[in-house]
Phi, psi and omega in degrees: 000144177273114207205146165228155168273160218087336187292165167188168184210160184238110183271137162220142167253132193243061187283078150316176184308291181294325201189178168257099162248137156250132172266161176209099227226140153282172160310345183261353177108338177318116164286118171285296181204173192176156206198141175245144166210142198268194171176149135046014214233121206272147188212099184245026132224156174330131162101315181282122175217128205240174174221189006050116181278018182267304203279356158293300203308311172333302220277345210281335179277324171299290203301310211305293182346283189284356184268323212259286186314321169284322177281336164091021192262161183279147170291353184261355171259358179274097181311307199207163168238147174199182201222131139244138205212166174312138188250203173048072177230171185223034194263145208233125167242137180297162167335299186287011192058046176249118181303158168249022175167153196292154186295126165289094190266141203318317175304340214275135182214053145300310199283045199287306173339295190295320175289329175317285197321305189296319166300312161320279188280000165246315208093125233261309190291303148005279266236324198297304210270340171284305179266001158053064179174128131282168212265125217212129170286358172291330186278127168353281196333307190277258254293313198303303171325317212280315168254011128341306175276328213227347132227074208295345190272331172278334159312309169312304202301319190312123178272296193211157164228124219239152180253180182298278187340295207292002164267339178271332180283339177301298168352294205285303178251015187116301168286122178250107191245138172234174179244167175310328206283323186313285186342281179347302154242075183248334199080026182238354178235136181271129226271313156004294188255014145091005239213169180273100164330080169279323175308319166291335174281352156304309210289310167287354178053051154265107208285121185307192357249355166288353179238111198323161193250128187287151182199140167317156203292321171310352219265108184310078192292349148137195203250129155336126162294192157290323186287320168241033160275325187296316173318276189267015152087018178229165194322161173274167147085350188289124181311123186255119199245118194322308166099197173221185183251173197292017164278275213290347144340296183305297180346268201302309174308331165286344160105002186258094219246338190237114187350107173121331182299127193225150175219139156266121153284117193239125171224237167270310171256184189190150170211172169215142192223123116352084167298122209216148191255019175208164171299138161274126170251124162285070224297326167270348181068037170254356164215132196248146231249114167210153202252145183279164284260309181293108183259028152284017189225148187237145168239114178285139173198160171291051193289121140228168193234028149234089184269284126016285184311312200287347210259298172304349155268337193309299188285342186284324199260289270217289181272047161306302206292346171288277192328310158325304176277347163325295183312290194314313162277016171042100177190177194278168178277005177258340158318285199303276200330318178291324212278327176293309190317331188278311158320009176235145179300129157315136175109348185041017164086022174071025166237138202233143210238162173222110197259082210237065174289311173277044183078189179195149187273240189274124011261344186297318185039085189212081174295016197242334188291146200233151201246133206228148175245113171277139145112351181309144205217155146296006160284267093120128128286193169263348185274341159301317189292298203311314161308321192279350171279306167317289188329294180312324185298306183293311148347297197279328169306337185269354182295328164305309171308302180293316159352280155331305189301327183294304173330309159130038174256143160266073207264127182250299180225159169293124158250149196240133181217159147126193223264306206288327182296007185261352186246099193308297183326328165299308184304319189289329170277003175264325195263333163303314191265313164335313207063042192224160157293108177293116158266107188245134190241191213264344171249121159252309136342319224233022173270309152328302172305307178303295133044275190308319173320293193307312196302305177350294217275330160297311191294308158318003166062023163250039171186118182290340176188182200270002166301329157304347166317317189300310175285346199276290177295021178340115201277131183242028189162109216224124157268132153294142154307115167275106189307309213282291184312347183267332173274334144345281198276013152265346154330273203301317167300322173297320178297307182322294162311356204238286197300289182320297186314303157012276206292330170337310202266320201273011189277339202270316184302358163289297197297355191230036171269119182268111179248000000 
């Protein structure tokens, strides 16, 4: 067994969309080691989507299990466990903590009908300025309505209705709780008073005692018993620290731990996020309000929602013969992609992608917007294309970033965390078109998880406080802007935007052309 003196480590769970990863952090921030186990997600009418919460448990008891065994650490050195998990969830549990249905998971946009009602009976902005969140059939808030109206007998049967994270922390102790960043986007709390919005939730006849008591994300909801320390191959008594949900994970796993500190997360989806010590309200309502880990601090932020995604139908749709030669050289196919990408001048030869394949979140919020290559010639490659899709992303991420500014947030740099920050070429055309100092630290994939670590080790008193992120997460790399390549590329950026407005009105008579 692996033991030191002194030594100790920190388990975090990431019960995520796809899976459960357990992580494993010494105290010092070292990834020890980390295991996914996958599950599920049932999708049983158009639109709709669920998970089975046996099988959070399931993957949760697997991973922790195989996590222990591959790493060799003694159990008795895992100081503390804490979670980050899928946010926007619906699991509504009886007394005894028994789901009375599998969990309505964040994607799920059955409940649009409930979110029209709460805009009817609050006011679209009204709801806006209470919960610092527009009203979204994606938010706990629309699903809970929805099942309310549509299986009432499980609305009665409810006890508390719970996010991912809080059922698996009821499991280990008992307690049913949730923390402020959940609370927060849940869309159920006035985000103002840290507090759950009982006058709307009156209004809407939603009964508060259906609902968990919010408690900073540090807070030790309590210790392994024996039985399901044996179960899972650890200690009795080990402390269980609530955790957050993963927006506000990432925040702290990026190391954006102190007011003004801003980070972008690039994934399948991408946001920019803020450290703020109050909501930012959004005279436009392009950004919305949740609180990080520390919940004297708040992160405003921006989401769109194919960044990732547009770089991946590119290589799925597009860029066969790059996946080919990927293969032949056994190396991933976004290597090859960026490396053709590179041969072309910023600006991609005047072709300009609008990376809107699913509709778009922040800034626009147009579930109508449609995704476009403007401007193609028979000059054109795929290496033109491939550069304007890395552009359009940063494009569209920066209007987000400018969002901010207009608000009267100051940003000087950035940190790039999430899959898509692993692609140098991306960073330099994100920090060309930001016009920002870029930052990149040393866990990027593994920065959520890190979050999570981090809440443990506060709540476990072996970290005074969440500043440690900066050391845990060591920045291994910082860009500057090329003054010349950034004035280029603010041409194209104003044209991006000019392009988009164009286009509005025909993304909405498209979506309503009966074909």
């Amino acid at each position: 067994m692996r033991r030191q003196e002194n030594s100790g480590y920190l388990l975090a769970h990431d019960v995520g969309t796809t899976g459960d990863k357990a992580t494993l952090f010494d105290l010092d921030g070292r990834l020890v080691a980390s295991v996914l186990k996958e599950y599920e997600t049932f999708h049983p009418q158009h639109l709709w989507a669920e998970q089975d919460p046996e099988d959070w448990w399931r993957a949760f008891i697997e991973s922790t299990r195989e996590l222990l065994s591959r790493s060799k650490v003694d159990s008795g050195d895992v100081k503390a466990i804490s979670f980050s998990g899928q946010m926007m969830g619906c699991l509504p549990v009886d007394k005894s903590g028994k789901p009375l249905r599998r969990s309505i998971i964040w994607m799920d946009q059955r409940s649009v009908k409930q979110a029209d009602q709460i805009s009817e009976k609050i006011g679209f902005r009204e709801y806006y300025e209470i919960a610092g969140n527009r009203i979204s059939p994606t938010y706990t808030i629309s699903k809970i309505l929805w099942v309310k109206e549509n299986e009432p007998e499980i609305y009665e049967k409810a006890y508390k209705f719970l996010q991912a994270k809080d059922y698996i922390v009821l499991r280990l102790t008992g307690s049913y709780a949730t923390d402020y960043s959940d609370a927060s986007l849940s869309g159920l709390m006035d985000v103002r008073k840290k507090a759950w919005a009982y006058d709307m939730l009156e209004e809407l006849g939603i009964d508060l005692d259906k609902l968990p008591e919010p408690h900073p994300s540090t807070m030790v909801e309590g210790e392994l018993d024996s039985e399901t320390a044996e179960l899972l191959g650890l200690k009795a008594g080990t402390p269980v620290v609530i955790g957050g949900g993963d927006g506000a994970c990432a925040a702290t796993g990026a190391g954006a731990v102190r007011l003004g500190q801003a980070y972008n997360y690039i994934g399948a989806s991408s946001w920019i996020s803020v450290v703020s010590d109050r909501p930012l309200i959004d005279p436009k309502m392009r950004i919305f309000n949740f609180y990080h880990l520390d919940s004297e601090k708040i992160t405003p932020t921006g989401t769109m929602q194919t960044a990732g995604a547009s770089y991946k139908w590119l290589r799925d749709k597009v860029c066969w013969r790059e996946v080919e030669e990927a293969e032949e050289r056994d190396v991933d196919p976004y290597v090859v992609m960026d490396s053709k990408a590179k041969e072309v001048q910023p600006g991609a030869g005047k072709l300009i992608f609008l990376p809107y394949l699913m509709g778009e979140r922040s800034p626009w919020w147009n579930p109508n917007a449609r995704g476009v290559f403007f401007g193609l010639t028979l000059a054109h490659e795929r290496k033109n294309m491939i550069r304007a899709v890395l552009e359009g992303v940063a494009f569209n991420l920066r209007i987000i970033l400018d969002s901010f500014e207009e608000l009267g947030v100051q940003i000087e740099s950035i940190r790039l965390i999430g899959g898509g920050a692993k692609g140098k070429l991306w960073r330099r055309i994100m920090t060309d078109i930001y016009g920002k100092k870029v930052i990149i630290p040393k866990y990027l994939m593994e920065a959520t998880s890190l979050g999570a670590a981090i809440a443990a080790g506060v709540g476990a008193g072996l970290y005074k406080d969440f500043s440690v992120a900066t050391k845990l997460n060591a920045i291994v790399d910082e860009l500057d802007p090329d003054p010349g390549i950034h004035e280029k590329y603010e041409k194209l950026y104003g044209f991006f935007k000019r392009l988009y407005l164009a286009l509005e009105p025909l993304f909405k008579e498209l979506a309503e052309l009966n074909v």
